[in-house]
N, C-alpha and C positions, 0 to 999 in steps of 0.2 A: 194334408197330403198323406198318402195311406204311405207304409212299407214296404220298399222294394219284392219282400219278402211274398206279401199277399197281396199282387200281381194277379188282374181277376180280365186281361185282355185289351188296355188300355193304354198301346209304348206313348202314347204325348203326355203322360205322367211320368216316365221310367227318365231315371239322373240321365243325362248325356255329356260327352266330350269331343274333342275333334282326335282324330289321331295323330300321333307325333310327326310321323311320315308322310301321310297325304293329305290330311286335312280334313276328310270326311270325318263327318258326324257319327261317333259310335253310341249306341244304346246301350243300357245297362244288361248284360247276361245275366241269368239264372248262375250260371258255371263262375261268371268273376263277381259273384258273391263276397266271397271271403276275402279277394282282392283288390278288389275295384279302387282303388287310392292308387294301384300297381301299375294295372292296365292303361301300354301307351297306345299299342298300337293295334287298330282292327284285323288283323291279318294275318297270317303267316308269313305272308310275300311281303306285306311291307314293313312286319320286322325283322326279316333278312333281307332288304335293300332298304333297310333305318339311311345308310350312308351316303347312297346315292342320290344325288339332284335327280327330279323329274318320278321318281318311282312309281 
């Protein structure tokens, strides 16, 4: 498997995870490079309603 890095067009290779809040499958970003171990949640919106059931 190549590195996230050299990324040439192909996400069914790129790391994934669910989000902490919805559950939807996130892909690896270019941007959460440097954090990706960090990154819970796909969203804006559902990590400002992390708290709430249903969000």
């Amino acid at each position: 498997m190549r590195d996230a890095s050299t990324f040439k067009g192909n996400k069914a290779h790129l790391p994934s995870k669910p989000c902490a809040a919805c559950g939807r499958p996130m892909s690896w970003r270019r941007a959460w490079a440097k954090n990706w171990d960090d990154v819970k949640y796909c969203s804006e919106r559902c990590r400002q309603n992390k708290g709430k059931p249903g969000a």
